[in-house]
Biotite code that builds the C-alpha atoms (Angstrom):
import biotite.structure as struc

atoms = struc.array([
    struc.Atom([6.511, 8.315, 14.077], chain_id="A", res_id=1, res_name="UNK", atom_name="CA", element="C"),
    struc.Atom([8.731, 5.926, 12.608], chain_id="A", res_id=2, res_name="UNK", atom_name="CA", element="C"),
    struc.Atom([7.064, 2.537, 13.606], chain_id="A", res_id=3, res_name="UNK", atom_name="CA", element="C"),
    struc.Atom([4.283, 3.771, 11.910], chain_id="A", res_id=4, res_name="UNK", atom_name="CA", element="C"),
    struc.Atom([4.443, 2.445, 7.871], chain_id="A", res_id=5, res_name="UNK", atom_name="CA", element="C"),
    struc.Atom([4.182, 4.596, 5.068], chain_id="A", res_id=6, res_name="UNK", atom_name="CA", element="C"),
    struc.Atom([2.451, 3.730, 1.844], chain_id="A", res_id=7, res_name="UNK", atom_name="CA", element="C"),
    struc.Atom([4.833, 5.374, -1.377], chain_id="A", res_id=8, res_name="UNK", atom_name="CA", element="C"),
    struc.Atom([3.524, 5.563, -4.830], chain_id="A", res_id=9, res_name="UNK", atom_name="CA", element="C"),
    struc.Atom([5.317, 5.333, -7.732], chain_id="A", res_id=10, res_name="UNK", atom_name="CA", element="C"),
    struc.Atom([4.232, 5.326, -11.565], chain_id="A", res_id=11, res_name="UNK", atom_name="CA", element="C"),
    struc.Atom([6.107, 6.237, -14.892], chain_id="A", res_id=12, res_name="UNK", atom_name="CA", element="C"),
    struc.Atom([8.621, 8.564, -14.377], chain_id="A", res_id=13, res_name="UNK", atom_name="CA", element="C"),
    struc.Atom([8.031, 12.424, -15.705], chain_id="A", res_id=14, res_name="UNK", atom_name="CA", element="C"),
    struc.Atom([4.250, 11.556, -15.377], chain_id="A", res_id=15, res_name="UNK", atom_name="CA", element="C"),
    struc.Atom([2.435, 14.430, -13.320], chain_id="A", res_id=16, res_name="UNK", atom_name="CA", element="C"),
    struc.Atom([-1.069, 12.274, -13.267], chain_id="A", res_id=17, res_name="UNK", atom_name="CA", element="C"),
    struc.Atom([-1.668, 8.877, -13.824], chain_id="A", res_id=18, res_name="UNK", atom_name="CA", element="C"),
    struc.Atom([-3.770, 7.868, -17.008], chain_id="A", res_id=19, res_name="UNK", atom_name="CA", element="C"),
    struc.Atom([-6.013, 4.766, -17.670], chain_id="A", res_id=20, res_name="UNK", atom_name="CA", element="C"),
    struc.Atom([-3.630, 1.825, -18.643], chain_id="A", res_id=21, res_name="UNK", atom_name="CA", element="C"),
    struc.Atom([-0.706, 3.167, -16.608], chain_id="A", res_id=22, res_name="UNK", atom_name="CA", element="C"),
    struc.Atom([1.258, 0.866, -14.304], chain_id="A", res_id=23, res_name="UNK", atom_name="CA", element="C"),
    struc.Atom([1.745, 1.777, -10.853], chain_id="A", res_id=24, res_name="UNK", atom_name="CA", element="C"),
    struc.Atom([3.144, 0.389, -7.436], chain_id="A", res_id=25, res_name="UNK", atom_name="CA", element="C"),
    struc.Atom([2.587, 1.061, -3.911], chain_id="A", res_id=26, res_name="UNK", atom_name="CA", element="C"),
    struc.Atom([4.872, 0.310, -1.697], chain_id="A", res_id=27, res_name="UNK", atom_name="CA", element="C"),
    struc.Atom([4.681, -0.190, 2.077], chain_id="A", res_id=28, res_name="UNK", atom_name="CA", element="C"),
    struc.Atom([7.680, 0.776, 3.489], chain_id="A", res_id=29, res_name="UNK", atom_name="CA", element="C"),
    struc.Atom([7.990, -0.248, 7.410], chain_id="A", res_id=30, res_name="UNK", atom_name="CA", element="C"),
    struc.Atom([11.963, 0.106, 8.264], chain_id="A", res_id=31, res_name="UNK", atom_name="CA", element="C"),
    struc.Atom([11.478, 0.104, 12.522], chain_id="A", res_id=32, res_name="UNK", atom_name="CA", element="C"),
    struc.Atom([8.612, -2.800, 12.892], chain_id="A", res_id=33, res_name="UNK", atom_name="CA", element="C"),
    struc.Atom([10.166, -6.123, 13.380], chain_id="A", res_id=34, res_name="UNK", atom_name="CA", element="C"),
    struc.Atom([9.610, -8.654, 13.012], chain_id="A", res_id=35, res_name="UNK", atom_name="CA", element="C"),
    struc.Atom([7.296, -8.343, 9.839], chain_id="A", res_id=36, res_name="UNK", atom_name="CA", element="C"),
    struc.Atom([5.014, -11.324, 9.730], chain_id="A", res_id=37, res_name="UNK", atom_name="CA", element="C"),
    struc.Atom([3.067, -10.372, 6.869], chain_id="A", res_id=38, res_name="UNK", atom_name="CA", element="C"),
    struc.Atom([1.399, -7.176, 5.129], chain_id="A", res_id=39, res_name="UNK", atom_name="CA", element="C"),
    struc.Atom([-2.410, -6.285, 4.333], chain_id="A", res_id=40, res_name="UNK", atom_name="CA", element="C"),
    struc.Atom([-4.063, -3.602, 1.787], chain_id="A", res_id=41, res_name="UNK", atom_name="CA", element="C"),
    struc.Atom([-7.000, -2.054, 1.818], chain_id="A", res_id=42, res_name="UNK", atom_name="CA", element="C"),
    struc.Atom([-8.537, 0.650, -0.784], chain_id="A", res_id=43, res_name="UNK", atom_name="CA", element="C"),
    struc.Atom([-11.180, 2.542, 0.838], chain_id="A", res_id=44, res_name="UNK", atom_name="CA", element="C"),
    struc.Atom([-12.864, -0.203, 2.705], chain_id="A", res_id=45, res_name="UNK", atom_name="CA", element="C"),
    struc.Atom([-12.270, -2.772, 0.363], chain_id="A", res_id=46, res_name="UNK", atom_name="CA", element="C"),
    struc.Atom([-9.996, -5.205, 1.505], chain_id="A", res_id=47, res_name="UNK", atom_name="CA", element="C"),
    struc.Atom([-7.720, -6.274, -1.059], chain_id="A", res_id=48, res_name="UNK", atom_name="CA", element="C"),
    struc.Atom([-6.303, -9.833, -1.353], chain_id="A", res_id=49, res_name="UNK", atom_name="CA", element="C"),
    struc.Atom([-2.952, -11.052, -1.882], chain_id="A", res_id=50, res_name="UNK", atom_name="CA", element="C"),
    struc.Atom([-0.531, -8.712, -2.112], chain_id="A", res_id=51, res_name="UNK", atom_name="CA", element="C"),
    struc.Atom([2.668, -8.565, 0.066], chain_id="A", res_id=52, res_name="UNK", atom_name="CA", element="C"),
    struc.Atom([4.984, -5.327, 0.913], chain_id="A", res_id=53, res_name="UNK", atom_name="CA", element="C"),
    struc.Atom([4.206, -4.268, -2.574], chain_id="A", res_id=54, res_name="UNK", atom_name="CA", element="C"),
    struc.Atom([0.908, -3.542, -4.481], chain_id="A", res_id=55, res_name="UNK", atom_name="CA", element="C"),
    struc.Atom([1.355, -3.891, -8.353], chain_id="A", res_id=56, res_name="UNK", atom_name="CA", element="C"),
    struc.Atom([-1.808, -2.526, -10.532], chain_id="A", res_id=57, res_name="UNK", atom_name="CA", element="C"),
    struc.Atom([-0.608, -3.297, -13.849], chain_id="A", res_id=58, res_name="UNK", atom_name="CA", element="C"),
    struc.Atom([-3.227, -1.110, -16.178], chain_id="A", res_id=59, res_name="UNK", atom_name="CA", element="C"),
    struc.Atom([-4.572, 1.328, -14.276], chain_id="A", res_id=60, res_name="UNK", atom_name="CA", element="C"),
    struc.Atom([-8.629, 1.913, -14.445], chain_id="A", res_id=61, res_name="UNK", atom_name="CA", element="C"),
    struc.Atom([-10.913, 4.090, -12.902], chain_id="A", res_id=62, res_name="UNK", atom_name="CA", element="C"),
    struc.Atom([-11.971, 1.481, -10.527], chain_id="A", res_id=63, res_name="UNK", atom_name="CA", element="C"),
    struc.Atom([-8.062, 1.547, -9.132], chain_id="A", res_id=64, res_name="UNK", atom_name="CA", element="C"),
    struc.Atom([-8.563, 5.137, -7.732], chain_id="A", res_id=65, res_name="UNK", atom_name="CA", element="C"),
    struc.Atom([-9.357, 5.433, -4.398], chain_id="A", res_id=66, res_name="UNK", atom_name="CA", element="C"),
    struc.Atom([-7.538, 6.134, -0.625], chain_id="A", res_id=67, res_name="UNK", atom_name="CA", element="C"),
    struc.Atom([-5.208, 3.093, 0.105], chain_id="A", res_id=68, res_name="UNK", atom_name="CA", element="C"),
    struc.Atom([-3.702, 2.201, 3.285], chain_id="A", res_id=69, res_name="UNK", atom_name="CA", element="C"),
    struc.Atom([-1.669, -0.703, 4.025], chain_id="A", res_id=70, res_name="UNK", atom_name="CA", element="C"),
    struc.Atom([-0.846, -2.587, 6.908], chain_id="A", res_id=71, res_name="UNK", atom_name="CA", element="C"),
    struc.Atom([1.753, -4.349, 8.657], chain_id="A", res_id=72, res_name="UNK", atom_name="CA", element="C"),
    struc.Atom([1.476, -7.251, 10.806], chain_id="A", res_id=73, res_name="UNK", atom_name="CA", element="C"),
    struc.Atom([4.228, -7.591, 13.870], chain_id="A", res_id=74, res_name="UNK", atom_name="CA", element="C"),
    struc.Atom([4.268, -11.007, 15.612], chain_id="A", res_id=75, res_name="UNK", atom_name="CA", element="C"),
    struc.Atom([6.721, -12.756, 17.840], chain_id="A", res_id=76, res_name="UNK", atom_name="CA", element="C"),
    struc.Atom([6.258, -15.792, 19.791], chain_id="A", res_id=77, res_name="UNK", atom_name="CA", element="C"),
    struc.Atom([2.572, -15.423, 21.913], chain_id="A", res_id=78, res_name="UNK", atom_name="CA", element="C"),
    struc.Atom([2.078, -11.658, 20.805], chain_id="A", res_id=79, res_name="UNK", atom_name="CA", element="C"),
    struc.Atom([1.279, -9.873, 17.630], chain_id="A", res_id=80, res_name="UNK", atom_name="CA", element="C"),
    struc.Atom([-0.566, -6.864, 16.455], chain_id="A", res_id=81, res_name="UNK", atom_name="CA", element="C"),
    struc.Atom([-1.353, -4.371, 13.190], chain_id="A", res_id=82, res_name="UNK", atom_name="CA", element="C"),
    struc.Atom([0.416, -1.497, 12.456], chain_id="A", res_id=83, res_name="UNK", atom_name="CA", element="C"),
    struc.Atom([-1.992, 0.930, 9.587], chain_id="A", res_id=84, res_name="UNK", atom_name="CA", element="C"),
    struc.Atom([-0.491, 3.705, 7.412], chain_id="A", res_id=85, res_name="UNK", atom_name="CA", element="C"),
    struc.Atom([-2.229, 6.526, 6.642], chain_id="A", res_id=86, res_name="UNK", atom_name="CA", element="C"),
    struc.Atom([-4.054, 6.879, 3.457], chain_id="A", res_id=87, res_name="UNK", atom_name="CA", element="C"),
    struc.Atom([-2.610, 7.517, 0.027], chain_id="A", res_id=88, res_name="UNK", atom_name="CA", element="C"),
    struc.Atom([-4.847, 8.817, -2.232], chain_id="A", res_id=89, res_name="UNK", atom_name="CA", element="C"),
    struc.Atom([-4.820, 7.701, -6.037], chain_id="A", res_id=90, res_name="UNK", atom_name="CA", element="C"),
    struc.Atom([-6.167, 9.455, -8.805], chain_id="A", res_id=91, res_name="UNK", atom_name="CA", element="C"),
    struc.Atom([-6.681, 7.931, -12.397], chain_id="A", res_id=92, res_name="UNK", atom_name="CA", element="C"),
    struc.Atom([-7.578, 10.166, -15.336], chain_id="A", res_id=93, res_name="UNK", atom_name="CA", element="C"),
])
């Protein structure tokens, strides 16, 4: 469904797998939920702190790979609620 987000990962172009060191992002993407009041990240069940609609891991390590999800927070005046992706999984070689 479409109000459900979507987690997209990207890494270097032309790069099958992703290496220790690499760079990647995840993006939440989350075009029909308005209005967005903030975003939440989670790999496995580790809940992972400050990030907004995009999750930067700068050099990848072992420790990075896992199943993330992210989620979206809806609120409007007196109602709100959390919208969850599915998983992404991430593997680091």
């Amino acid at each position: 469904a479409s109000n459900v987000p979507r987690v997209e990962v990207s890494w270097p172009a032309g790069k099958a797998a992703l290496r220790e060191g690499d760079g990647f992002t995840l993006h939440c993407q989350a075009a029909a939920l308005r209005p967005v009041a903030g975003y939440v990240w989670s790999r496995g069940d580790v809940w992972l702190p400050g990030a907004g609609q995009d999750l930067r891991v700068e050099k990848a390590a072992i420790s990075d790979e896992g199943s993330y999800a992210c989620g979206v927070w809806v609120s409007g005046p007196g109602w709100g609620y959390l919208s969850f992706s599915a998983r992404e999984s991430v593997e680091v070689q």
